[in-house]
N, CA, C and O atoms as a Maestro MAE file, in Angstrom:
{
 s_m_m2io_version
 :::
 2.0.0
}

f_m_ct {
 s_m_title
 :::
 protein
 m_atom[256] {
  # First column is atom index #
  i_m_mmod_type
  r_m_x_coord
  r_m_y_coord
  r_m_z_coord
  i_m_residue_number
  s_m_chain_name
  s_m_pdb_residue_name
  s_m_pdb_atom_name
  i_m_atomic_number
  :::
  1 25 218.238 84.515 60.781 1 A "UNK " " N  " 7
  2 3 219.600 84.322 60.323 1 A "UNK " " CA " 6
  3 2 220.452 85.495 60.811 1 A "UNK " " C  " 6
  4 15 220.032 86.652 60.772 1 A "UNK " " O  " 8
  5 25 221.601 85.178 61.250 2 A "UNK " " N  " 7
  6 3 222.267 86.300 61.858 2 A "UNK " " CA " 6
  7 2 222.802 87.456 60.613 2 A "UNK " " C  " 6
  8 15 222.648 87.315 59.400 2 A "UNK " " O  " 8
  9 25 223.475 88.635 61.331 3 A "UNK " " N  " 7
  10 3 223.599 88.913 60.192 3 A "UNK " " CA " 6
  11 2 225.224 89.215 60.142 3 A "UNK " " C  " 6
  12 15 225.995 89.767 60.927 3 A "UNK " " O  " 8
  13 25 225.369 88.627 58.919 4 A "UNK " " N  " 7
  14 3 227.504 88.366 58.618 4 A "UNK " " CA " 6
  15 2 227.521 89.876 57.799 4 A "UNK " " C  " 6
  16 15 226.644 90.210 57.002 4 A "UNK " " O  " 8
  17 25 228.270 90.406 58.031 5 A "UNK " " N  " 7
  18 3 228.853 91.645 56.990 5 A "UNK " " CA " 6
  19 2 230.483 90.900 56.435 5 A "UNK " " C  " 6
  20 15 230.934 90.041 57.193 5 A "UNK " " O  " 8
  21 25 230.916 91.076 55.768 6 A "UNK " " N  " 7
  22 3 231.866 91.222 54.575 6 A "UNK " " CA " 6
  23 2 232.941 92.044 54.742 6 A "UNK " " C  " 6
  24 15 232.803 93.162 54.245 6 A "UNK " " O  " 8
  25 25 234.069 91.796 55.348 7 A "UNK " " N  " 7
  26 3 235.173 92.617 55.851 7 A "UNK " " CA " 6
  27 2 235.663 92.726 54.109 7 A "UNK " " C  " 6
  28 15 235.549 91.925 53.182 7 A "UNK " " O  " 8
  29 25 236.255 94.137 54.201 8 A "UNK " " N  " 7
  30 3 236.804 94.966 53.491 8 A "UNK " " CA " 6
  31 2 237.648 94.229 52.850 8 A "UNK " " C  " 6
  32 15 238.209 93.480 53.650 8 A "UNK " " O  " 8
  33 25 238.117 94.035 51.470 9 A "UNK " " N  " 7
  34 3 238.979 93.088 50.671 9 A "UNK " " CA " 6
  35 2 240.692 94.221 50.927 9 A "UNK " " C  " 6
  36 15 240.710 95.452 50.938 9 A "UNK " " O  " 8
  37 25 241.771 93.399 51.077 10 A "UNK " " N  " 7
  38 3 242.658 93.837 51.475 10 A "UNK " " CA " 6
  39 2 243.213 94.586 50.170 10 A "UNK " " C  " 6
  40 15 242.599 94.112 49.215 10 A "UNK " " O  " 8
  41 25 244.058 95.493 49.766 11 A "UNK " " N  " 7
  42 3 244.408 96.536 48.526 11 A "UNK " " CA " 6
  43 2 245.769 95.690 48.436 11 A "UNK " " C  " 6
  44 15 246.552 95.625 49.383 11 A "UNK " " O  " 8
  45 25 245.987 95.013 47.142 12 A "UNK " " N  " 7
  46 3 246.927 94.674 46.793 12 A "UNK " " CA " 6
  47 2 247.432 95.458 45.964 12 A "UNK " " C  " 6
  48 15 247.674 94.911 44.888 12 A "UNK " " O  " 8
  49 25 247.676 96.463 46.021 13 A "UNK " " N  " 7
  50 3 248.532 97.349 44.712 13 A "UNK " " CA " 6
  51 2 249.707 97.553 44.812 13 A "UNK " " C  " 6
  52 15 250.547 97.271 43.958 13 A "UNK " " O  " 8
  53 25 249.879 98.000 45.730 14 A "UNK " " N  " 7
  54 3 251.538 98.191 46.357 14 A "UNK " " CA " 6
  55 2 252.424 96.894 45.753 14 A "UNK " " C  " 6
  56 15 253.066 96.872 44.703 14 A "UNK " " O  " 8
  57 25 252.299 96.092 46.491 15 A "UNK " " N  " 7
  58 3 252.774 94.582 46.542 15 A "UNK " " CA " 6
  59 2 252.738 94.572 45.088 15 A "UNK " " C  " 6
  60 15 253.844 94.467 44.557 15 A "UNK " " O  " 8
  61 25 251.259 94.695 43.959 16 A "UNK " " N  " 7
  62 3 251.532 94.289 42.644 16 A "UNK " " CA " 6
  63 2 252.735 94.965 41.612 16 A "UNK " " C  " 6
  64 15 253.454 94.550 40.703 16 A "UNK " " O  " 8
  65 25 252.517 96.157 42.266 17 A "UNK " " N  " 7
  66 3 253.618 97.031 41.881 17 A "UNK " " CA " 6
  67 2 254.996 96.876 42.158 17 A "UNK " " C  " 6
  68 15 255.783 97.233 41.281 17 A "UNK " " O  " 8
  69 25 255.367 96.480 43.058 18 A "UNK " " N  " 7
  70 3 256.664 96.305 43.901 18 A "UNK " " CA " 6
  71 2 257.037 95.130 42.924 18 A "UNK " " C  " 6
  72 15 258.097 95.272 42.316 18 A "UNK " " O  " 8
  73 25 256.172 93.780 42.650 19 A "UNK " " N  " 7
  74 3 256.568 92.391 41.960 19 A "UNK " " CA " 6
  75 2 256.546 93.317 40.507 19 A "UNK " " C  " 6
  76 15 257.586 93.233 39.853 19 A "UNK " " O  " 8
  77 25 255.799 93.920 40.116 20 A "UNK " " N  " 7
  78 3 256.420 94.306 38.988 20 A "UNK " " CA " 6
  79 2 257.685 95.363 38.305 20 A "UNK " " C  " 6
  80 15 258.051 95.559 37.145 20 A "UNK " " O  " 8
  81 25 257.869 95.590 38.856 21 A "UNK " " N  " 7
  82 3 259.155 95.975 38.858 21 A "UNK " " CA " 6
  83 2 260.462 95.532 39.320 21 A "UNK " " C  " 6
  84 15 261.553 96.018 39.020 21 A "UNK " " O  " 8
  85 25 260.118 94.156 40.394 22 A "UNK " " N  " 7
  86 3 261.064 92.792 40.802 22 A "UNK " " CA " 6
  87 2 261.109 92.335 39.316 22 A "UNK " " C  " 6
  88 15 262.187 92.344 38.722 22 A "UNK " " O  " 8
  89 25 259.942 91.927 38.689 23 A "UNK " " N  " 7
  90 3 260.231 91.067 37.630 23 A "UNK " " CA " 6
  91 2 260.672 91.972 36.516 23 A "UNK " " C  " 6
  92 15 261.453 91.394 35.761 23 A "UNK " " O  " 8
  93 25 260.393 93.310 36.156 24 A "UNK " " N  " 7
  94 3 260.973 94.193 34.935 24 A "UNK " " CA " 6
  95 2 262.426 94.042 34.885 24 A "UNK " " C  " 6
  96 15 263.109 93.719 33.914 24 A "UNK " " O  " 8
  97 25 262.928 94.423 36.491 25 A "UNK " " N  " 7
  98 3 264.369 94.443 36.578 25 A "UNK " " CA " 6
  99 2 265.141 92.939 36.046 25 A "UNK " " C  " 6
  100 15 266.109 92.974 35.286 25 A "UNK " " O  " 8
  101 25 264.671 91.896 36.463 26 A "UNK " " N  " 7
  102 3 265.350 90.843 36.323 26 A "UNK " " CA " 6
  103 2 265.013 90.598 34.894 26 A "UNK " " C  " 6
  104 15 266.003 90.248 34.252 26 A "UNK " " O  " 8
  105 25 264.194 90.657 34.379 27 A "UNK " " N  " 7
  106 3 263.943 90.406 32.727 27 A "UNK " " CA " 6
  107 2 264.560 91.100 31.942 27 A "UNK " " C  " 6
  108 15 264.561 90.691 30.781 27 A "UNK " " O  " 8
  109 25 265.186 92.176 32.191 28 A "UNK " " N  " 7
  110 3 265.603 93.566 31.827 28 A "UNK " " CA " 6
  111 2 267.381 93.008 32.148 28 A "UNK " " C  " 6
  112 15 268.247 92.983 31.273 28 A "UNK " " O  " 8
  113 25 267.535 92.702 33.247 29 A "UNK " " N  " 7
  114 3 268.995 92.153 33.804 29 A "UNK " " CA " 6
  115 2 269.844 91.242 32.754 29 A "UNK " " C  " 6
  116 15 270.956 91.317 32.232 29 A "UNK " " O  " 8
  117 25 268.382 90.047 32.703 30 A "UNK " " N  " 7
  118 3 268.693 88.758 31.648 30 A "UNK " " CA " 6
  119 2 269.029 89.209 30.346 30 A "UNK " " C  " 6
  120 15 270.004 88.893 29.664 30 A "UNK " " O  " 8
  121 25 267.898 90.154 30.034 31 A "UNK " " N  " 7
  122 3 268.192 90.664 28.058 31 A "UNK " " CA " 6
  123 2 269.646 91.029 27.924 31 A "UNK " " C  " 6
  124 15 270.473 90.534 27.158 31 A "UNK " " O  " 8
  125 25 269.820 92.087 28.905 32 A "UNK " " N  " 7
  126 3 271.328 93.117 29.002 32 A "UNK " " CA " 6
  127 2 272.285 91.748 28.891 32 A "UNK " " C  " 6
  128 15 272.940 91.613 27.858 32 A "UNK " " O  " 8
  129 25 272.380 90.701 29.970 33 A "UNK " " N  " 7
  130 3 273.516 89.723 29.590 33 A "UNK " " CA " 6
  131 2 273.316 88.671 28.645 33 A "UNK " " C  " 6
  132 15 274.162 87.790 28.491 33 A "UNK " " O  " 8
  133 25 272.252 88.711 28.007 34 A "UNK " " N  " 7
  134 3 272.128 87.881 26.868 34 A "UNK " " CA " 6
  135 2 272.728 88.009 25.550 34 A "UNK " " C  " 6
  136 15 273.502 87.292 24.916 34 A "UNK " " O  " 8
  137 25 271.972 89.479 25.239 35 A "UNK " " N  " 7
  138 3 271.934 90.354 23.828 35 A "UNK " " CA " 6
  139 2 272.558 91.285 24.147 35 A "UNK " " C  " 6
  140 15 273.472 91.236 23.324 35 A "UNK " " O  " 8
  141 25 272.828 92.497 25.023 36 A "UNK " " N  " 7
  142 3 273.015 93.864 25.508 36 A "UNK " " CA " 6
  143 2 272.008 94.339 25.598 36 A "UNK " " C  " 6
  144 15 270.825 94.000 25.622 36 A "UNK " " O  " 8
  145 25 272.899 95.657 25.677 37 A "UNK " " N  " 7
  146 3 271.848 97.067 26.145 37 A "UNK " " CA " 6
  147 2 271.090 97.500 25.133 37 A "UNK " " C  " 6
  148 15 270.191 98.171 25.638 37 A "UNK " " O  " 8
  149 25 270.952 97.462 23.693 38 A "UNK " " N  " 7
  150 3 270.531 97.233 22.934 38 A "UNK " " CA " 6
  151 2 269.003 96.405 22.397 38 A "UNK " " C  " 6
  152 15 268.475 96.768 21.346 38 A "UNK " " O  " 8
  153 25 268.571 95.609 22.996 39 A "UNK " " N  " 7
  154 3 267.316 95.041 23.318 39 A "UNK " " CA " 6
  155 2 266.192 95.464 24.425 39 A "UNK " " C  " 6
  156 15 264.982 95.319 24.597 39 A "UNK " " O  " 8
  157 25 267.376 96.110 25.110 40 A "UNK " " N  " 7
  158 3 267.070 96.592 26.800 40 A "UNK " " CA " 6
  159 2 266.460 97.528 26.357 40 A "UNK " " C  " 6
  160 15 265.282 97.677 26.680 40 A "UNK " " O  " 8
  161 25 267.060 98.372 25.538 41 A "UNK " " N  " 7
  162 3 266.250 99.805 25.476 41 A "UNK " " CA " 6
  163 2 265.023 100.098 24.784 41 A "UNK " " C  " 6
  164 15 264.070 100.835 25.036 41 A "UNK " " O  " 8
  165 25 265.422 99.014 23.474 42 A "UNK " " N  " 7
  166 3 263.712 98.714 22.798 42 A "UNK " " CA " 6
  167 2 262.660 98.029 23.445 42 A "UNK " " C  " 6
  168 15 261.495 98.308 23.160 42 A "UNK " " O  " 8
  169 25 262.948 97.121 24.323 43 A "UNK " " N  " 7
  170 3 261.863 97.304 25.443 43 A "UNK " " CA " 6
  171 2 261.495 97.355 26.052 43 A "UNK " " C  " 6
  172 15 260.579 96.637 26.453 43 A "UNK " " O  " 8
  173 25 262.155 98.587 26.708 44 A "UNK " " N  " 7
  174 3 261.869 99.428 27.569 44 A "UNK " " CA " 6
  175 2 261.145 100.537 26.865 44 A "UNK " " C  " 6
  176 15 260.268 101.133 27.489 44 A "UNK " " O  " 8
  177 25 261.422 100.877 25.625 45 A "UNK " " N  " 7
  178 3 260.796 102.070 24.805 45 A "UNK " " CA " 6
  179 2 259.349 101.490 24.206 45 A "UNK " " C  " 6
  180 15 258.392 102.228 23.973 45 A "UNK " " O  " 8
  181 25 259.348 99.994 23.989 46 A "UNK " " N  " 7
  182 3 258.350 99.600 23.503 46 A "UNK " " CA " 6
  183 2 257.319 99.313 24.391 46 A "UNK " " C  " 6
  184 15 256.235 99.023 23.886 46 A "UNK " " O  " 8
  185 25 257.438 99.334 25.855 47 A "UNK " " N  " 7
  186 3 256.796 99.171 27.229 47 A "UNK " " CA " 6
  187 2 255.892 100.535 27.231 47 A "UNK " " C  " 6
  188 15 254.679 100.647 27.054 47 A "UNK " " O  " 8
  189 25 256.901 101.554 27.495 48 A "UNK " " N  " 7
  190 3 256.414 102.700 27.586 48 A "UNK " " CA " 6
  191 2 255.734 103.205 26.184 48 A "UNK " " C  " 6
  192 15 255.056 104.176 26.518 48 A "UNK " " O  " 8
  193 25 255.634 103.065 25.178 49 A "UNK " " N  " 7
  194 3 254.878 103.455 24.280 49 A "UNK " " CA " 6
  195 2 253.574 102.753 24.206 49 A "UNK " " C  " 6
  196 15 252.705 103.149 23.430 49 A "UNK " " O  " 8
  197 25 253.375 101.582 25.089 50 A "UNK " " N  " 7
  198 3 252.404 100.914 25.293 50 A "UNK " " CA " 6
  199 2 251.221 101.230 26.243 50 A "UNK " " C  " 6
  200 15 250.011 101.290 26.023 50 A "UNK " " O  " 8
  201 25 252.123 101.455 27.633 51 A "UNK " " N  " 7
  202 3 251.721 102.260 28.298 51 A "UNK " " CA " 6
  203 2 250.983 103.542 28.051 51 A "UNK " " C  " 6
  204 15 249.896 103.892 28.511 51 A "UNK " " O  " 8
  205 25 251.596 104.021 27.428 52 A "UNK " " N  " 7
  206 3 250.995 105.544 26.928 52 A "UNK " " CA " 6
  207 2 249.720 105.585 26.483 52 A "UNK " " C  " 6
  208 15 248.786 106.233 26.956 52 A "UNK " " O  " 8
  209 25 249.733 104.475 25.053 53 A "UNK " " N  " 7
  210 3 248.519 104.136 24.674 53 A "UNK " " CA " 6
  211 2 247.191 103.502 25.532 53 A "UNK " " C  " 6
  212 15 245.973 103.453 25.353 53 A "UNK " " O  " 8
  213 25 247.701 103.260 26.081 54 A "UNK " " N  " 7
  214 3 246.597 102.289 27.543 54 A "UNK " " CA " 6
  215 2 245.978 103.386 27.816 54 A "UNK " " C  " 6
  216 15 244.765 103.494 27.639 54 A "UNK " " O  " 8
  217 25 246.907 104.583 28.397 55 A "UNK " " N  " 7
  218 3 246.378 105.611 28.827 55 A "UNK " " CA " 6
  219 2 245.826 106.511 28.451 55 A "UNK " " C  " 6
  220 15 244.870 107.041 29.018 55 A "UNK " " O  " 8
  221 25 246.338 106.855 27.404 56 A "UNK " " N  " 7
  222 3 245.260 107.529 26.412 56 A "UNK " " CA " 6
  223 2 244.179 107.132 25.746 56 A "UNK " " C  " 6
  224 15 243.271 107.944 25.564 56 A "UNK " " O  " 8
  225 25 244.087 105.914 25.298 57 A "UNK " " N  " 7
  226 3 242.529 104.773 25.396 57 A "UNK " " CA " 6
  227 2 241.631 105.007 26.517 57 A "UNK " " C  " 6
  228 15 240.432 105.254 26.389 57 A "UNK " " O  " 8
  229 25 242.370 104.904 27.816 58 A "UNK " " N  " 7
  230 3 241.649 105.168 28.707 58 A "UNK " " CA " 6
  231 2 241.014 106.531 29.405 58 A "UNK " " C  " 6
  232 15 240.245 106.668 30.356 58 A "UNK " " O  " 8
  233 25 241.665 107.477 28.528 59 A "UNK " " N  " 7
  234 3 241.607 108.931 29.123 59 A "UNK " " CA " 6
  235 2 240.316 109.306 28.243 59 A "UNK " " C  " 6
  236 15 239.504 110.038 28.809 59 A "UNK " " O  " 8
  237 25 240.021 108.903 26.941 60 A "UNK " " N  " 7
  238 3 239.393 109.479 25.963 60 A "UNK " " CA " 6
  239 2 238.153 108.963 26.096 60 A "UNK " " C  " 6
  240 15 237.952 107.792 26.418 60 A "UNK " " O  " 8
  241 25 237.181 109.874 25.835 61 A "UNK " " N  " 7
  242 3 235.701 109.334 25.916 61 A "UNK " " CA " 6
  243 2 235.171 108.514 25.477 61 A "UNK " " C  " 6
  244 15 235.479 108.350 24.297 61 A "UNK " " O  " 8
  245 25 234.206 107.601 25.981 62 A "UNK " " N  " 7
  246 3 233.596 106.520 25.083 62 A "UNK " " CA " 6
  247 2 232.902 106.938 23.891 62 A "UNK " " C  " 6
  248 15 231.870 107.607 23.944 62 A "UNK " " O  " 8
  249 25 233.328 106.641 23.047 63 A "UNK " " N  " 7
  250 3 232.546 106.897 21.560 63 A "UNK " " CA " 6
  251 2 231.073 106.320 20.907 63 A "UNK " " C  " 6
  252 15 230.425 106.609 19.901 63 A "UNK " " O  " 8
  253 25 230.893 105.316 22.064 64 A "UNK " " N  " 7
  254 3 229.528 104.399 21.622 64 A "UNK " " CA " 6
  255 2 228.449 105.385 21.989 64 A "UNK " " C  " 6
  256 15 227.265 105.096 21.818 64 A "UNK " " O  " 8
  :::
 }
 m_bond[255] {
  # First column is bond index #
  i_m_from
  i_m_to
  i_m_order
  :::
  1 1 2 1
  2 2 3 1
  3 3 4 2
  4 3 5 1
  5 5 6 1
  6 6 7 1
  7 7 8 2
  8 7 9 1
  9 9 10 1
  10 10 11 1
  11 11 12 2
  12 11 13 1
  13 13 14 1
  14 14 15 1
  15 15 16 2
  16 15 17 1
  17 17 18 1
  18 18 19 1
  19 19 20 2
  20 19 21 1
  21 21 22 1
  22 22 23 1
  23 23 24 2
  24 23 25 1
  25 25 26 1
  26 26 27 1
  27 27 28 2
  28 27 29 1
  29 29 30 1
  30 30 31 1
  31 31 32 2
  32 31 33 1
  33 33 34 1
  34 34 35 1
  35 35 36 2
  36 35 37 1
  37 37 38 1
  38 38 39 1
  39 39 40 2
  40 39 41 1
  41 41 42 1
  42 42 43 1
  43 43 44 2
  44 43 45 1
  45 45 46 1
  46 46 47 1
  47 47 48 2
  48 47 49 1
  49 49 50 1
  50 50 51 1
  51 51 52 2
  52 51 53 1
  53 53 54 1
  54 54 55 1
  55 55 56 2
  56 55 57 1
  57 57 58 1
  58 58 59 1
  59 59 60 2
  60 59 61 1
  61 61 62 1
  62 62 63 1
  63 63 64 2
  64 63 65 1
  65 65 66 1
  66 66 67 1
  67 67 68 2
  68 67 69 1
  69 69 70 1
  70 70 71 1
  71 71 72 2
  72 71 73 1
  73 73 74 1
  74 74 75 1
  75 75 76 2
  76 75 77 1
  77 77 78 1
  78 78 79 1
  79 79 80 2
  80 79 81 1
  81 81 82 1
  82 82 83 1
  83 83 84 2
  84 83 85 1
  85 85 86 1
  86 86 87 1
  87 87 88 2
  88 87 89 1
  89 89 90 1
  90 90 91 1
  91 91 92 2
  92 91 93 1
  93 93 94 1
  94 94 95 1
  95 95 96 2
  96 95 97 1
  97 97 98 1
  98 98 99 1
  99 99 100 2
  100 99 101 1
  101 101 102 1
  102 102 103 1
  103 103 104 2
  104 103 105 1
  105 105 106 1
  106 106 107 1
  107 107 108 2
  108 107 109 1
  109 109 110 1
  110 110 111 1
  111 111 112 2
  112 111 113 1
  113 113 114 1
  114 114 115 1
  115 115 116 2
  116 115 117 1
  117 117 118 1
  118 118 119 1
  119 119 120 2
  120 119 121 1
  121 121 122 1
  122 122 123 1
  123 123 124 2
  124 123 125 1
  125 125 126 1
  126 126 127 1
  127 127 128 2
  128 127 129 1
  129 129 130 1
  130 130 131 1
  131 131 132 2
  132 131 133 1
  133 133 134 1
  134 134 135 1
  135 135 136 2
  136 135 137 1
  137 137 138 1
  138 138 139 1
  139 139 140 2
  140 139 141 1
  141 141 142 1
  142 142 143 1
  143 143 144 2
  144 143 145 1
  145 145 146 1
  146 146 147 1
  147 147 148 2
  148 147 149 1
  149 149 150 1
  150 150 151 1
  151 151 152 2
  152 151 153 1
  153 153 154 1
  154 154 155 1
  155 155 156 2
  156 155 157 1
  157 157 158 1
  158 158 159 1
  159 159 160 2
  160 159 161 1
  161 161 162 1
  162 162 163 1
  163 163 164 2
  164 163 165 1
  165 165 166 1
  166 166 167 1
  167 167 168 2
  168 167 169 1
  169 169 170 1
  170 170 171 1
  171 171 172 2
  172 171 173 1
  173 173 174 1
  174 174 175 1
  175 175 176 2
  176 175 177 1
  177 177 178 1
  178 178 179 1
  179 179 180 2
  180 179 181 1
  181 181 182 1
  182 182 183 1
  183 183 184 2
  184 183 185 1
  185 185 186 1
  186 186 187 1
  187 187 188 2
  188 187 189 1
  189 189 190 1
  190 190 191 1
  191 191 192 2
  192 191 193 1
  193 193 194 1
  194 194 195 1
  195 195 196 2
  196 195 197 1
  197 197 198 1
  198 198 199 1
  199 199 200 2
  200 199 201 1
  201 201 202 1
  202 202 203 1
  203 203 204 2
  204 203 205 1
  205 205 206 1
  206 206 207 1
  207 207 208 2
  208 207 209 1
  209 209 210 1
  210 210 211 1
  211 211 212 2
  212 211 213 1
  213 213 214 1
  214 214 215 1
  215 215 216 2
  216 215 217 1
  217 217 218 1
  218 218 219 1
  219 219 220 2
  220 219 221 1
  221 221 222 1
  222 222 223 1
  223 223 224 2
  224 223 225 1
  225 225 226 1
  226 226 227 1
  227 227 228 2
  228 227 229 1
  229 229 230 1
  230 230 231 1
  231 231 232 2
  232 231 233 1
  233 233 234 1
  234 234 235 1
  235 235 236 2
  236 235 237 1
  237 237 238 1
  238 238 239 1
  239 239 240 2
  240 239 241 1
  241 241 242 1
  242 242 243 1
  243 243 244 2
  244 243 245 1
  245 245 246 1
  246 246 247 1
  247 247 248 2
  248 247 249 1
  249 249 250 1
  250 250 251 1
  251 251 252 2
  252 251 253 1
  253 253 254 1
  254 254 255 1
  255 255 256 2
  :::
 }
}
C-alpha cells in the first residue's frame, strides 16, 4: 500500500477572529439603534467579564 501522509490542516484563527468581531460590531450596531448606548455597554461589560472568567478558569490549576 502506498504510503499517503496527511497535509497539514489549514489555521483558521485569523479569519475566526476577523468574523468575530464582523459579527460583535453589527450586533453591537443593531442594539445601539434599537435600545441605545445603554444596552451596548452592558454587553459589552458583560462579554468581557465573561471573558475574564474563561480565562482565569483556564489559567488555574486542575484541582482533580
Amino acid at each position: 500500500m502506498s504510503e499517503h501522509r496527511l497535509a497539514r490542516a489549514p489555521d483558521y484563527t485569523v479569519a475566526a477572529l476577523v468574523m468575530l468581531g464582523v459579527n460583535l460590531a453589527w450586533i453591537f450596531l443593531a442594539l445601539w439603534a434599537a435600545f441605545g448606548l445603554l444596552p451596548v455597554l452592558l454587553a459589552a461589560l458583560t462579554i468581557n467579564h465573561a471573558i475574564t472568567r474563561l480565562a482565569q478558569a483556564r489559567a488555574a490549576p486542575d484541582s482533580r
